[in-house]
MDAnalysis code that builds the backbone (N, CA, C; Angstrom):
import MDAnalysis as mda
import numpy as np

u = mda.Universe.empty(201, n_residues=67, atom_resindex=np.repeat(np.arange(67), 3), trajectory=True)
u.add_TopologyAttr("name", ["N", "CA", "C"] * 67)
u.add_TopologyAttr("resid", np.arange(1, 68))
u.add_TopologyAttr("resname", ["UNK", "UNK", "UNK", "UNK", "UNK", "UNK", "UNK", "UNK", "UNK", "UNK", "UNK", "UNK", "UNK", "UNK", "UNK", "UNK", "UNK", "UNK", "UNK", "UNK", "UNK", "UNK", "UNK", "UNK", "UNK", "UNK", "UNK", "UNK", "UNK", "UNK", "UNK", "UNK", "UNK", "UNK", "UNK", "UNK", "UNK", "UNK", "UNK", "UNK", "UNK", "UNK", "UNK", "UNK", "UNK", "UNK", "UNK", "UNK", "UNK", "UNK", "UNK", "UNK", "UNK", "UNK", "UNK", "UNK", "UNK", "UNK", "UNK", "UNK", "UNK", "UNK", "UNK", "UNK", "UNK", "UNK", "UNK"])
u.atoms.positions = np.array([
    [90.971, 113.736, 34.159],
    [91.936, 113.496, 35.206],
    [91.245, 113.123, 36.506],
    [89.800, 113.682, 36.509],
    [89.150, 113.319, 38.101],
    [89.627, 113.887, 39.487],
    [90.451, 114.813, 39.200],
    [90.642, 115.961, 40.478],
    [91.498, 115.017, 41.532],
    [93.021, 114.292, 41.115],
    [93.350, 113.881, 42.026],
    [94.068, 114.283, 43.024],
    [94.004, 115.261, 42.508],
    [95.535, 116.423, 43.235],
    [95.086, 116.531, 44.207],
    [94.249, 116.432, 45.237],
    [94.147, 116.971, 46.628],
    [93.982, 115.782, 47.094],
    [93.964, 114.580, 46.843],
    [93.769, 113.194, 47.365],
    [94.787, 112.612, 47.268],
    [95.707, 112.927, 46.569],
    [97.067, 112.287, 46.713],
    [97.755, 113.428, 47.220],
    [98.125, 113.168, 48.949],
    [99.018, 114.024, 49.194],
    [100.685, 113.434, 49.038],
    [101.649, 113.975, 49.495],
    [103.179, 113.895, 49.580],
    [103.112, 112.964, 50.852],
    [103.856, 111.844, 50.710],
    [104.316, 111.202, 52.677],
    [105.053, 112.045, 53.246],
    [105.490, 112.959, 52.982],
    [106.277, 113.976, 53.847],
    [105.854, 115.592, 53.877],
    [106.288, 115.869, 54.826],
    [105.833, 117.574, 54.761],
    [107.172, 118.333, 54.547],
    [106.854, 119.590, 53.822],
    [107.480, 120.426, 52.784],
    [108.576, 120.910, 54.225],
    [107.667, 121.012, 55.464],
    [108.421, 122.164, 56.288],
    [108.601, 121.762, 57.465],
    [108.865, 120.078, 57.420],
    [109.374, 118.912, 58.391],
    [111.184, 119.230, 58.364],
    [111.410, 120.166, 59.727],
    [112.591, 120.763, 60.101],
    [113.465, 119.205, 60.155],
    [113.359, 117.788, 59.605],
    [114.295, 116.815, 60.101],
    [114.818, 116.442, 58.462],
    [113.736, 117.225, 57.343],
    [114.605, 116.989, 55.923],
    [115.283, 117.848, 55.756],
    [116.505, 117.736, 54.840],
    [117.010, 118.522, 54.355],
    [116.506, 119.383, 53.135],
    [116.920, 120.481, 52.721],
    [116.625, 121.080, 51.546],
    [116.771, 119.920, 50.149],
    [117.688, 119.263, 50.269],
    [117.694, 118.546, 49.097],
    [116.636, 117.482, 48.622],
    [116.843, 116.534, 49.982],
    [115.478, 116.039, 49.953],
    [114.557, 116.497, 49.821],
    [114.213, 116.908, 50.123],
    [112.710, 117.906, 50.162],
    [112.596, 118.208, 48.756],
    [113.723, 118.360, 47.728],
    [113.260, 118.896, 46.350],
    [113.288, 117.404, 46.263],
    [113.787, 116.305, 46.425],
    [114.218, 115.482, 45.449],
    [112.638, 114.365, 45.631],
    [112.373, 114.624, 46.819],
    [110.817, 114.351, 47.147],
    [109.764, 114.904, 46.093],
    [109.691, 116.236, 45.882],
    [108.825, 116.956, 45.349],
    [109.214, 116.040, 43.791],
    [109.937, 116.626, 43.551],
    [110.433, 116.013, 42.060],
    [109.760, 114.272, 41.629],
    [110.284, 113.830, 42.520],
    [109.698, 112.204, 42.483],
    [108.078, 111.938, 42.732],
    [107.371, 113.252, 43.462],
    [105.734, 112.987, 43.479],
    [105.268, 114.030, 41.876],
    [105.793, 114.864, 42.039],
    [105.450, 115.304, 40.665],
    [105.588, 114.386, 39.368],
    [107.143, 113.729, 39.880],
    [107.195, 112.685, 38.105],
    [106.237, 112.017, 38.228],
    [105.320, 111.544, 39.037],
    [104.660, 110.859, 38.852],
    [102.821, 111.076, 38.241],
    [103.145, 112.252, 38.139],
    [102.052, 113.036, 36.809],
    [102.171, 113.254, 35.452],
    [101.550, 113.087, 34.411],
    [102.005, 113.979, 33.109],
    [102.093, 115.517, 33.348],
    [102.949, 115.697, 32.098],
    [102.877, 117.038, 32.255],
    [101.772, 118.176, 31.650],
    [100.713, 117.272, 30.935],
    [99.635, 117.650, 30.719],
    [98.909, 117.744, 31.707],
    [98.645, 117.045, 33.037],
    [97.512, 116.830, 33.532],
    [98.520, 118.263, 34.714],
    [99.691, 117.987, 34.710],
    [100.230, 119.014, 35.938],
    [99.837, 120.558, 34.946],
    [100.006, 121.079, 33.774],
    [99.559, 121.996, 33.016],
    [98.331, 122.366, 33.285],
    [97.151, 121.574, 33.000],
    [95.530, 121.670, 33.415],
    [95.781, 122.063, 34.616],
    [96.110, 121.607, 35.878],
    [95.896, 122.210, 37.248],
    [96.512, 123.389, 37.190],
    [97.247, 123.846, 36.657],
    [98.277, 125.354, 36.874],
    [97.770, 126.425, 35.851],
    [96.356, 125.895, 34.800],
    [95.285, 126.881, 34.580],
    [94.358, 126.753, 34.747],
    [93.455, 126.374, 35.820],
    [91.972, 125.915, 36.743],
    [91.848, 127.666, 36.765],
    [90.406, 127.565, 36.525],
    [90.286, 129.343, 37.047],
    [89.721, 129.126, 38.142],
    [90.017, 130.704, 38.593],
    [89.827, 130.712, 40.211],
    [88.507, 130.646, 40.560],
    [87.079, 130.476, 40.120],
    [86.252, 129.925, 40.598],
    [86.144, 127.968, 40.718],
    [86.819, 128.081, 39.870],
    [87.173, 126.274, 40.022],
    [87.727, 126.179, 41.307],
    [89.039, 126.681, 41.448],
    [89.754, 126.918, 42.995],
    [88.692, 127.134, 43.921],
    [88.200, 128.080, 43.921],
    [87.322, 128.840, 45.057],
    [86.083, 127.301, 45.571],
    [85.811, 127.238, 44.292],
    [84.624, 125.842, 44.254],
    [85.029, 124.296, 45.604],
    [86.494, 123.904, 44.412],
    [87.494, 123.183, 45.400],
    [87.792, 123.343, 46.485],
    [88.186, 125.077, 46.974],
    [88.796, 124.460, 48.211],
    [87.593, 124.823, 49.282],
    [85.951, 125.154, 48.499],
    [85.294, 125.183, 49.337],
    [84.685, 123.496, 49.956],
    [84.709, 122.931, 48.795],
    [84.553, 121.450, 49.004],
    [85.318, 120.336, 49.780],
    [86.496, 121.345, 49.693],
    [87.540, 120.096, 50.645],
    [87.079, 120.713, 51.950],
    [87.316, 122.077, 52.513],
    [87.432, 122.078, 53.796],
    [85.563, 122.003, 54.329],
    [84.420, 121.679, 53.250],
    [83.287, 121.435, 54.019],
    [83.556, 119.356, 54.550],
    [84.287, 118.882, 53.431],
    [84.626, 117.168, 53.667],
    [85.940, 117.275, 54.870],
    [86.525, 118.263, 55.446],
    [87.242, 118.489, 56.638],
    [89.048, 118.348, 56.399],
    [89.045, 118.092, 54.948],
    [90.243, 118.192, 54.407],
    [91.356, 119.518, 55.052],
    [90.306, 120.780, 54.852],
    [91.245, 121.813, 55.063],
    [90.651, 122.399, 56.706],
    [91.489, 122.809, 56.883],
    [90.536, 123.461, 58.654],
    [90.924, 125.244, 58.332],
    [89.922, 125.772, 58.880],
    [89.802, 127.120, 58.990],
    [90.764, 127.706, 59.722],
    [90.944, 129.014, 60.112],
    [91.678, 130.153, 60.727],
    [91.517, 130.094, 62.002],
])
């Protein structure tokens, strides 16, 4: 799969007070269809040193920002 999940983000944000609830699922729904459901399966059992690995790698490339 090549780890695309953190490089393809959503054009919208989850907790952008100007969507509605519906949208907001119907968004999610439409970036998700656009995965198998194999490759969305593999990410939802990564063990947590994989995680830990990842999200140490994104926020050293400045992806994520600290506390």
């Amino acid at each position: 799969m090549g780890r695309v999940y953190f490089k393809k983000l959503p054009l919208f944000h989850l907790y952008d007070s100007d969507l509605t609830g519906t949208q907001k699922l119907l968004m999610t729904l439409l970036l998700v269809a656009r995965y198998d459901i194999y490759d969305l399966s593999c990410l939802a059992r990564m063990r947590p040193e994989d995680v830990a690995a990842d999200l140490t790698e994104l926020k050293r490339k400045g992806y994520l920002q600290g506390r």
